[in-house]
N, CA, C and O atoms as a Tripos MOL2 file, in Angstrom:
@<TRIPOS>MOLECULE
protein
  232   231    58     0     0
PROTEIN
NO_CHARGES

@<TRIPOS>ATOM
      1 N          -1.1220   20.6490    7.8640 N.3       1 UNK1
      2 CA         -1.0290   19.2160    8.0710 C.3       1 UNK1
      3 C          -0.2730   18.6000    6.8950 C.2       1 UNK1
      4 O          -0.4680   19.1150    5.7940 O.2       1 UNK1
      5 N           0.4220   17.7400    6.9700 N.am      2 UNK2
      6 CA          1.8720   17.1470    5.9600 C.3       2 UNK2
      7 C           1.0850   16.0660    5.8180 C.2       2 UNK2
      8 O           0.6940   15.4760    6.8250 O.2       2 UNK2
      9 N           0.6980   15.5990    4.4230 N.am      3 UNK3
     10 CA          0.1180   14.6120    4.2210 C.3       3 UNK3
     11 C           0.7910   13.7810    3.3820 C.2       3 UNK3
     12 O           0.0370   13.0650    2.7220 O.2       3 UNK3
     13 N           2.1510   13.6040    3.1460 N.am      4 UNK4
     14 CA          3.2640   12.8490    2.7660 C.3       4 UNK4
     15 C           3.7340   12.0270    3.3750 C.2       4 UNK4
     16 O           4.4990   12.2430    4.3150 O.2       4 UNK4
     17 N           3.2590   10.4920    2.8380 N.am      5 UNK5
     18 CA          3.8990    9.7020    3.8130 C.3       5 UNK5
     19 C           5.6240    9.2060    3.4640 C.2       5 UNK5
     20 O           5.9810    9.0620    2.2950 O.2       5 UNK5
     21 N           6.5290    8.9950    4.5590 N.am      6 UNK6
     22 CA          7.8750    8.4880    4.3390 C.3       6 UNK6
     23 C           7.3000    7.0140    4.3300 C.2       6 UNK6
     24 O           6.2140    6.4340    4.3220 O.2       6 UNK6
     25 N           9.0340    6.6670    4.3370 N.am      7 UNK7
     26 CA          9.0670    4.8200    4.0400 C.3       7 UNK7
     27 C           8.6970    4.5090    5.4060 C.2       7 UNK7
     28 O           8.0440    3.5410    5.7980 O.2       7 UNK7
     29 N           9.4010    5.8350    6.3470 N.am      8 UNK8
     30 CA          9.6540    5.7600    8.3240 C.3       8 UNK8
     31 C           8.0730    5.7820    8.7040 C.2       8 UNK8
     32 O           7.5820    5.2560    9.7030 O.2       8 UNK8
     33 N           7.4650    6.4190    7.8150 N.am      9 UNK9
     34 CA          6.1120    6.2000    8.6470 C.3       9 UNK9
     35 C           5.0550    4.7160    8.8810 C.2       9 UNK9
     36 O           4.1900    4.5150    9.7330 O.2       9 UNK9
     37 N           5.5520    3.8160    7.7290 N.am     10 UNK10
     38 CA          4.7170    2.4590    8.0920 C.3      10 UNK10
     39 C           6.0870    1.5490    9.3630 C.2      10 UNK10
     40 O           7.2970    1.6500    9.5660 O.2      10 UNK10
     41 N           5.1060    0.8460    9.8310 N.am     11 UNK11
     42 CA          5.5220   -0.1430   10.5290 C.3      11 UNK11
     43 C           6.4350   -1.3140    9.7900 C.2      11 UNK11
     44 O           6.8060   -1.0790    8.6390 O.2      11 UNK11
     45 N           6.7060   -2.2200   10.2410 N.am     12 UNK12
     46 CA          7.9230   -3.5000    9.8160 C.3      12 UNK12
     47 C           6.6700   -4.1370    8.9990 C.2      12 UNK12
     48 O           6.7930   -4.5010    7.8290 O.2      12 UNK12
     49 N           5.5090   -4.2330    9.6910 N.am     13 UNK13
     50 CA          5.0380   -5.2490    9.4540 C.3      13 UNK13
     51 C           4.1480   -4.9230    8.0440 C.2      13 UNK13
     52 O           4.0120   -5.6350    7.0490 O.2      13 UNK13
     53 N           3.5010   -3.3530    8.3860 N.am     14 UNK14
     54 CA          3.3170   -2.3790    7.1000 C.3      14 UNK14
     55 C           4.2130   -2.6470    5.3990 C.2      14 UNK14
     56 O           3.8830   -2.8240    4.2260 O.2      14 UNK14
     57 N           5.2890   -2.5500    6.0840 N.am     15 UNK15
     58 CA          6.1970   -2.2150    4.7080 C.3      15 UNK15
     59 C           6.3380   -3.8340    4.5220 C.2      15 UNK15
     60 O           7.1440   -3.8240    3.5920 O.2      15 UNK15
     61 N           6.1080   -5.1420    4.7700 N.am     16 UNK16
     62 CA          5.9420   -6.3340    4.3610 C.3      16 UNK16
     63 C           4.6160   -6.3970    3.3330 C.2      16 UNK16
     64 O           4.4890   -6.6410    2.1340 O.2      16 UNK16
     65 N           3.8740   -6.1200    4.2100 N.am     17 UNK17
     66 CA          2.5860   -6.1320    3.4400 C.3      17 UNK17
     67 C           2.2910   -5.2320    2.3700 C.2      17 UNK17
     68 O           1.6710   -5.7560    1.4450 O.2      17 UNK17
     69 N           2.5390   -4.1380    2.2560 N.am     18 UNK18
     70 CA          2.8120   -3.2760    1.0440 C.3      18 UNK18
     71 C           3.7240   -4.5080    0.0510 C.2      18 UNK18
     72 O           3.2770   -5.0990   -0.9310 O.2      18 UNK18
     73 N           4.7510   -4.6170    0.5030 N.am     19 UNK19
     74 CA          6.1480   -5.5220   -0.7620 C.3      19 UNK19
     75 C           4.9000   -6.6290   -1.3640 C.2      19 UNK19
     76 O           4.6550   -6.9720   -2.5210 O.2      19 UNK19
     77 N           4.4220   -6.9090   -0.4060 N.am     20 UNK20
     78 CA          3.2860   -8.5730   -1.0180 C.3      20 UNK20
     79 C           2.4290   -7.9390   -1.7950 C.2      20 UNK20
     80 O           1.9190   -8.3900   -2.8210 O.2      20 UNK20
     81 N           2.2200   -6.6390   -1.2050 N.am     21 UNK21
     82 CA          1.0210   -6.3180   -2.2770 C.3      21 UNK21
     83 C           1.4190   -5.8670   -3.7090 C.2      21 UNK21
     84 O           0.8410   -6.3020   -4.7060 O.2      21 UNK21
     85 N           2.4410   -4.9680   -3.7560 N.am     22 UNK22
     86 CA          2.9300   -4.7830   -5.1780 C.3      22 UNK22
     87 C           2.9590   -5.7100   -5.9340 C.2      22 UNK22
     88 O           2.3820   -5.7910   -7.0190 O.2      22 UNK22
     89 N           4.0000   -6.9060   -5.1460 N.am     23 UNK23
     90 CA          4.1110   -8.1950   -5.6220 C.3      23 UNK23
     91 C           3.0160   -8.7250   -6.5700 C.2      23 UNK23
     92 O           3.2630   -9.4150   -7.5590 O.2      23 UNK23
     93 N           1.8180   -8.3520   -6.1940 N.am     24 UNK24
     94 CA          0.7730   -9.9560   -6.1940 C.3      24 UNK24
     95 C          -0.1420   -8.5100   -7.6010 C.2      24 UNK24
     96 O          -0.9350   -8.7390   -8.5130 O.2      24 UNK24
     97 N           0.4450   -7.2240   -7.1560 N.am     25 UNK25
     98 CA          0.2460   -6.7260   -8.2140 C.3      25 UNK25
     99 C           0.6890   -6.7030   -9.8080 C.2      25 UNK25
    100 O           0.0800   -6.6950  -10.8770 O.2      25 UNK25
    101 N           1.8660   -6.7000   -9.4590 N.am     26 UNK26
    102 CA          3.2840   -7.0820  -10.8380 C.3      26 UNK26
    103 C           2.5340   -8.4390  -11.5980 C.2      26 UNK26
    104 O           2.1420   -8.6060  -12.7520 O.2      26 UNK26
    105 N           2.5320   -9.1530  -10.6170 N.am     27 UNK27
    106 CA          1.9480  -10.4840  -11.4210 C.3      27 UNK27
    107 C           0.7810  -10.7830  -12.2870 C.2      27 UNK27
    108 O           0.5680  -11.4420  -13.3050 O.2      27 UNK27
    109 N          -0.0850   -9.8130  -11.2290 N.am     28 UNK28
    110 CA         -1.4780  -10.0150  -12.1330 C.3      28 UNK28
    111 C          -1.1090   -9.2130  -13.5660 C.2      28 UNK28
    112 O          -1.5760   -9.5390  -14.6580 O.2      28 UNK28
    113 N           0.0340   -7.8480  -13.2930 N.am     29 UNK29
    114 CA         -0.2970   -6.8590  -14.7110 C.3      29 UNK29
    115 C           0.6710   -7.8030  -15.4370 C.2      29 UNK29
    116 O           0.4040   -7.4000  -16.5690 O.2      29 UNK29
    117 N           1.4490   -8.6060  -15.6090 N.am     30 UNK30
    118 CA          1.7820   -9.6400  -16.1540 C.3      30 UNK30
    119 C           0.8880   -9.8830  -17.4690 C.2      30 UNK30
    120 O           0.8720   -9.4810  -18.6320 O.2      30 UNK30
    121 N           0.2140  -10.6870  -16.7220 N.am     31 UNK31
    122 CA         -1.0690  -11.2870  -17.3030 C.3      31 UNK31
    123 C          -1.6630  -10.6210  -18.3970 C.2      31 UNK31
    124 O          -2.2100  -11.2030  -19.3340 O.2      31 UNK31
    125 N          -1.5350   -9.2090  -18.2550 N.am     32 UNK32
    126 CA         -2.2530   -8.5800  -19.0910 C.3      32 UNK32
    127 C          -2.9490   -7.1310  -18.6040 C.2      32 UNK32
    128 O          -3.3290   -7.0730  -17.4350 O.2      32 UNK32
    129 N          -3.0470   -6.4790  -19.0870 N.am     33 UNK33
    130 CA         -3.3240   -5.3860  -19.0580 C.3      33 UNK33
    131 C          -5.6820   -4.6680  -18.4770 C.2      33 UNK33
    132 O          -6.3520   -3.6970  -18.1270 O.2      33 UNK33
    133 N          -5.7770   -6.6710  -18.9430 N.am     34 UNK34
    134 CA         -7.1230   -6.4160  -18.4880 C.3      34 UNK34
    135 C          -7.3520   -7.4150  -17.4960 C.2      34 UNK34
    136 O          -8.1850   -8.2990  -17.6980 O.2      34 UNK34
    137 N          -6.8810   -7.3730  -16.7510 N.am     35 UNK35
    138 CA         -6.4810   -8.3080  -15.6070 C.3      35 UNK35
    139 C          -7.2050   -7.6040  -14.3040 C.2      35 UNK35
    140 O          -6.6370   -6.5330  -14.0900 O.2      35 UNK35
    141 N          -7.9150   -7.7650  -13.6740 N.am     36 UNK36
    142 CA         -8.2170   -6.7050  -12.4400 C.3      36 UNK36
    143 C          -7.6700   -6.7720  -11.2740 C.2      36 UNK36
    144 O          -7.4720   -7.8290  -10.6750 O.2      36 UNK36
    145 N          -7.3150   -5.3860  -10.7650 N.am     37 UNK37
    146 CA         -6.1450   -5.3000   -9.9530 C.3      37 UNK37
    147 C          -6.7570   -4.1200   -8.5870 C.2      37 UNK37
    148 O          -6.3300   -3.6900   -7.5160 O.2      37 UNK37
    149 N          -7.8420   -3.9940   -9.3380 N.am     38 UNK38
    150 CA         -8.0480   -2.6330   -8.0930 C.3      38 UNK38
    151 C          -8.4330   -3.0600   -6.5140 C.2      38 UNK38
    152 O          -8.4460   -2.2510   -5.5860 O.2      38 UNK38
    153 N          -8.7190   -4.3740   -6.4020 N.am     39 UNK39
    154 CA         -9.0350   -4.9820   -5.1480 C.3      39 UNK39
    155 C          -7.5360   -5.0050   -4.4720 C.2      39 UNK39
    156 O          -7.6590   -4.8740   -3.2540 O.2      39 UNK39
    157 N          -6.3210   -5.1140   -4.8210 N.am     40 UNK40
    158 CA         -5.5210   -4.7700   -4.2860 C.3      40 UNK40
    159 C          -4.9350   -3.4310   -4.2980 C.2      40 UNK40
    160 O          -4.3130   -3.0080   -3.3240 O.2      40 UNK40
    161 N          -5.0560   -2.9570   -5.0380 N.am     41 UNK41
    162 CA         -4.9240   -0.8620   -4.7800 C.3      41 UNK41
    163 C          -5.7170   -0.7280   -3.4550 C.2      41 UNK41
    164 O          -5.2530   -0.3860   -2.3680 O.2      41 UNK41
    165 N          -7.1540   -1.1000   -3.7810 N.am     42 UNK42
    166 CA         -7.4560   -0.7390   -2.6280 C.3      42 UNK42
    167 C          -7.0000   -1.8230   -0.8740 C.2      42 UNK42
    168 O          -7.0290   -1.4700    0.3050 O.2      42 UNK42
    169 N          -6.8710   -2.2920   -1.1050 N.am     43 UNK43
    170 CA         -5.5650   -2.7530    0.0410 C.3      43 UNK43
    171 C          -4.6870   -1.8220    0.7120 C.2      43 UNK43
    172 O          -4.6430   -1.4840    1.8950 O.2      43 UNK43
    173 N          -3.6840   -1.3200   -0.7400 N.am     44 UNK44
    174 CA         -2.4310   -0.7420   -0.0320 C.3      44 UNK44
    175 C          -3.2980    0.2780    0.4190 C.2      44 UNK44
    176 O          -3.3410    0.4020    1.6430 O.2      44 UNK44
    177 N          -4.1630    1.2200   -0.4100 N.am     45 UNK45
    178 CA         -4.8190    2.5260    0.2380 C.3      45 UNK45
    179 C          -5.4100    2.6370    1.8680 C.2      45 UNK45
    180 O          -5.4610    3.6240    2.6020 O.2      45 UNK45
    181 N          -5.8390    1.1910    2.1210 N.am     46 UNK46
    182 CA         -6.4420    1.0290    3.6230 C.3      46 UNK46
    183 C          -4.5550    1.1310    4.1020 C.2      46 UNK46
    184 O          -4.3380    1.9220    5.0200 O.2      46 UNK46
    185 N          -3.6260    0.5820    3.6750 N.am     47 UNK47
    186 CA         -2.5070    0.2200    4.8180 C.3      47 UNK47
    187 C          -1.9190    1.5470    5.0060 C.2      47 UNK47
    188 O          -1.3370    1.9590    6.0090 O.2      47 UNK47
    189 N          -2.2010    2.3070    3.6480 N.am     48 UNK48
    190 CA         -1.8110    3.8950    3.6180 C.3      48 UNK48
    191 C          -2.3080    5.0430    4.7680 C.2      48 UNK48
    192 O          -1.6370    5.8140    5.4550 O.2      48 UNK48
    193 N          -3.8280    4.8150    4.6750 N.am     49 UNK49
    194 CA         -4.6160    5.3360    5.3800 C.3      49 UNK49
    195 C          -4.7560    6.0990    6.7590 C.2      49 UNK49
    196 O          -4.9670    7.2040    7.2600 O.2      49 UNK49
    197 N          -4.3000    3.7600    7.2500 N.am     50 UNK50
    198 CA         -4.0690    3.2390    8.6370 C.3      50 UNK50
    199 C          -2.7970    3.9020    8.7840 C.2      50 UNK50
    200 O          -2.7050    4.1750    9.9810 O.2      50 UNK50
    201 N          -1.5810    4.3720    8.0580 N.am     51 UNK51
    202 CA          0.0590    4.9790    8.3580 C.3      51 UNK51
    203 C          -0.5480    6.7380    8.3530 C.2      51 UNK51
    204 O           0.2330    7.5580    8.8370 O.2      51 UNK51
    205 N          -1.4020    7.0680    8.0140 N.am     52 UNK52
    206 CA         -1.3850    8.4500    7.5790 C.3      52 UNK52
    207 C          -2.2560    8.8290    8.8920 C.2      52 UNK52
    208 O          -1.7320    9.8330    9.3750 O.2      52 UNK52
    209 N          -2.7290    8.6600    9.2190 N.am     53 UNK53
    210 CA         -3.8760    8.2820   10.7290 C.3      53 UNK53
    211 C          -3.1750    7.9390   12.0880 C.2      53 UNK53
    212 O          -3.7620    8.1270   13.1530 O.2      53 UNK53
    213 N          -1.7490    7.3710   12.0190 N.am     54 UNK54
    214 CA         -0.9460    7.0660   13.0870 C.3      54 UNK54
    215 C          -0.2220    8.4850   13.3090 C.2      54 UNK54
    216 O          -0.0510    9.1180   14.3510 O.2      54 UNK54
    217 N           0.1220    8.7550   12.0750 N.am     55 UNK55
    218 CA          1.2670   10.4540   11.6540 C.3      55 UNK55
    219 C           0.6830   11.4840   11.9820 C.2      55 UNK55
    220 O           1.3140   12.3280   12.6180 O.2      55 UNK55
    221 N          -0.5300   11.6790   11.6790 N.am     56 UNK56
    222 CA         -1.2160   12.5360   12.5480 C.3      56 UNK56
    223 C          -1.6340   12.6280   13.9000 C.2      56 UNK56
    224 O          -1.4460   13.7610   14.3420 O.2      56 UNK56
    225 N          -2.0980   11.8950   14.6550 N.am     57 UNK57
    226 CA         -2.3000   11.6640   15.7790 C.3      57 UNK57
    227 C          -0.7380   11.9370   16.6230 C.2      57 UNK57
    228 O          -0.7370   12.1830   17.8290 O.2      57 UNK57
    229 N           0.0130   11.8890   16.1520 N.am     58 UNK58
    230 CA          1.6140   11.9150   16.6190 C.3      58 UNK58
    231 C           1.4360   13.9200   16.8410 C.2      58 UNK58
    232 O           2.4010   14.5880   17.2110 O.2      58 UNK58
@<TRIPOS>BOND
     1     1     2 1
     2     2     3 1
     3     3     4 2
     4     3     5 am
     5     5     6 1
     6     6     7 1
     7     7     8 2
     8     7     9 am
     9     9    10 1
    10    10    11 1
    11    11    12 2
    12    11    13 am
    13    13    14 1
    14    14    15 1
    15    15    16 2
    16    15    17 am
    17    17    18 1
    18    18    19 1
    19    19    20 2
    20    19    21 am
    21    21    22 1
    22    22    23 1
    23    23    24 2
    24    23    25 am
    25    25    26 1
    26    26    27 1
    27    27    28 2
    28    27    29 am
    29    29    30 1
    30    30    31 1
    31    31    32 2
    32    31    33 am
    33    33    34 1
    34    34    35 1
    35    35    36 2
    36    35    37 am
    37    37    38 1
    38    38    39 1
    39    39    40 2
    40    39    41 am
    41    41    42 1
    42    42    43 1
    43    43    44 2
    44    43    45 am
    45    45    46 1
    46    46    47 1
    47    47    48 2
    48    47    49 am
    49    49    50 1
    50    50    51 1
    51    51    52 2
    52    51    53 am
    53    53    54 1
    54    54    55 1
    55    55    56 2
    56    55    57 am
    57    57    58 1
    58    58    59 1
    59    59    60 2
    60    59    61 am
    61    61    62 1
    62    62    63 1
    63    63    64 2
    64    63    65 am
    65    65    66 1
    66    66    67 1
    67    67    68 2
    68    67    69 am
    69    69    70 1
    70    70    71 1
    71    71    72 2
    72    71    73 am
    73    73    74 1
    74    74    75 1
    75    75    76 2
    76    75    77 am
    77    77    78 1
    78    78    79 1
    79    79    80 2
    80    79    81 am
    81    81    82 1
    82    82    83 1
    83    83    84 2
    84    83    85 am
    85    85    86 1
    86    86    87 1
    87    87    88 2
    88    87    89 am
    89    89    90 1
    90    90    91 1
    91    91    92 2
    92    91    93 am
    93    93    94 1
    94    94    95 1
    95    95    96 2
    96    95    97 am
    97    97    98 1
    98    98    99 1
    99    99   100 2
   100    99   101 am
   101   101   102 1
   102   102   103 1
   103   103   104 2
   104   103   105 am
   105   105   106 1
   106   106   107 1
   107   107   108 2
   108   107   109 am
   109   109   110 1
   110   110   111 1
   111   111   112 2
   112   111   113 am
   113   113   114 1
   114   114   115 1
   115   115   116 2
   116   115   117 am
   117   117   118 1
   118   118   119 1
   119   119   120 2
   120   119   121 am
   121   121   122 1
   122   122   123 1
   123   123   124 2
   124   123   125 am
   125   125   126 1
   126   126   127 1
   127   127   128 2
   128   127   129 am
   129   129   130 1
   130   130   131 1
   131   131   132 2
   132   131   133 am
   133   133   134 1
   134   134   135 1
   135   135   136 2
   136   135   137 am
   137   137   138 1
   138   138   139 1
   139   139   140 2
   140   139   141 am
   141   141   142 1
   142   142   143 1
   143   143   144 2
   144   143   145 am
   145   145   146 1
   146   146   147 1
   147   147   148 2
   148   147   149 am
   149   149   150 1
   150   150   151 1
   151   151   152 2
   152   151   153 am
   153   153   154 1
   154   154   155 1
   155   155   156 2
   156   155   157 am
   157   157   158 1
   158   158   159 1
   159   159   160 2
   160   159   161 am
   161   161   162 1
   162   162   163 1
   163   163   164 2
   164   163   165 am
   165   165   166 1
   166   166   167 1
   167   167   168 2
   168   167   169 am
   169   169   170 1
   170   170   171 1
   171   171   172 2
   172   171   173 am
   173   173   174 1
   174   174   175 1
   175   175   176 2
   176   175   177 am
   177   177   178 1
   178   178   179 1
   179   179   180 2
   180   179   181 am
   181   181   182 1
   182   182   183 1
   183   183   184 2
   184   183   185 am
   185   185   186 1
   186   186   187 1
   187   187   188 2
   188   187   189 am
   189   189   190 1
   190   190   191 1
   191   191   192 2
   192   191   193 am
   193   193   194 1
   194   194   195 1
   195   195   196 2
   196   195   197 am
   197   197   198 1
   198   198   199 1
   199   199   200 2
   200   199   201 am
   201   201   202 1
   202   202   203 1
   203   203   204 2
   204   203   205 am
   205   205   206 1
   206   206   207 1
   207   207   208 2
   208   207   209 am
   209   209   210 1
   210   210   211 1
   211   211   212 2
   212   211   213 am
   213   213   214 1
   214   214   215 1
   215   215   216 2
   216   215   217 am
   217   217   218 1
   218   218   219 1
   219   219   220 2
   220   219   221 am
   221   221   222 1
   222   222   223 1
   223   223   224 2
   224   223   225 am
   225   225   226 1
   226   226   227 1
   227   227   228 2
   228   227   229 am
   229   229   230 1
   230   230   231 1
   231   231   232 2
@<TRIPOS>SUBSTRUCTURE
     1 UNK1         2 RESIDUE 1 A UNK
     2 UNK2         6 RESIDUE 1 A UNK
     3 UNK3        10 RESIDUE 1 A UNK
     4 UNK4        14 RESIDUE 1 A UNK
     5 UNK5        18 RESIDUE 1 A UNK
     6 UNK6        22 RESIDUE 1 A UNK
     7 UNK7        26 RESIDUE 1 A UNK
     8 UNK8        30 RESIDUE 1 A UNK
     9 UNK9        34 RESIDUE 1 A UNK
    10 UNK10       38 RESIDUE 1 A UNK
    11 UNK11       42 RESIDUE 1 A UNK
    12 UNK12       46 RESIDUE 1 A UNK
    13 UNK13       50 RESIDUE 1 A UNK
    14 UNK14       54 RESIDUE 1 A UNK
    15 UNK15       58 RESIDUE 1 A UNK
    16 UNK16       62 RESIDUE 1 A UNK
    17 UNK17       66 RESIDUE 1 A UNK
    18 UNK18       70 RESIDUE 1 A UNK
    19 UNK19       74 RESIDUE 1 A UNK
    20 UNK20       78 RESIDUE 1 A UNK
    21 UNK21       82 RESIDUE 1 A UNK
    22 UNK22       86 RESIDUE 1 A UNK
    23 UNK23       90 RESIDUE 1 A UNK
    24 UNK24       94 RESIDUE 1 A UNK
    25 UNK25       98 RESIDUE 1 A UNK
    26 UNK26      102 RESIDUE 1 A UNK
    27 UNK27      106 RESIDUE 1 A UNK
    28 UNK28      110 RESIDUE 1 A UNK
    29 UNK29      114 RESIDUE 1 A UNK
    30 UNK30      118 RESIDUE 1 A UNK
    31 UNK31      122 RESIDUE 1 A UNK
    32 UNK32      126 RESIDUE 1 A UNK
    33 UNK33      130 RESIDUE 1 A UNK
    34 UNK34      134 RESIDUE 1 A UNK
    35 UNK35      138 RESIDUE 1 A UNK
    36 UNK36      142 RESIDUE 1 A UNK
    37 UNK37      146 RESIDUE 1 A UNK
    38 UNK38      150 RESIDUE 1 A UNK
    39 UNK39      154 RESIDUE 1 A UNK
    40 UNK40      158 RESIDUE 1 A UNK
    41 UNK41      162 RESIDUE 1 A UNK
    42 UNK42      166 RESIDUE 1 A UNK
    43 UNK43      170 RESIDUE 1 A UNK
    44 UNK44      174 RESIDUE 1 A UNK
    45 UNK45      178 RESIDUE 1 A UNK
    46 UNK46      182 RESIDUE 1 A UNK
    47 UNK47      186 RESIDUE 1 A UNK
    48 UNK48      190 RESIDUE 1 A UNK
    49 UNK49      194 RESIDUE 1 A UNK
    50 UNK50      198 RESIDUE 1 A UNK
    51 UNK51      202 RESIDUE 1 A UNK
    52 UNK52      206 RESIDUE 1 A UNK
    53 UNK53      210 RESIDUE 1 A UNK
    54 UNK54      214 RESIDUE 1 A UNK
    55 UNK55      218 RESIDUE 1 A UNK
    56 UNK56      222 RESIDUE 1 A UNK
    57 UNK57      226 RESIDUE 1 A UNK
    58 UNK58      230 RESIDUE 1 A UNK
């Protein structure tokens, strides 16, 4: 089982929401280094998940 995801494996709407999430990540590490950020890691990991769960089922 290939558990590597491509860029091809998220959706349009996927790879938006990933860009926002980095985004809103960059900003907070901005701020500082003790800034908490893992509520959005764990974000992308659910959008990861949800793409890695479509790839298989394929």
């Amino acid at each position: 089982m290939d558990d590597d995801l491509k860029l091809s494996d998220f959706t349009g709407g996927e790879k938006v929401h990933l860009a926002l999430l980095h985004t809103r990540m960059a900003k907070r590490g901005l701020a500082g280094p003790t800034v908490y950020i893992d509520d959005l890691k764990k974000k992308v990991e659910r959008v990861e998940k949800r793409a890695l769960n479509r790839k298989n089922k394929q």
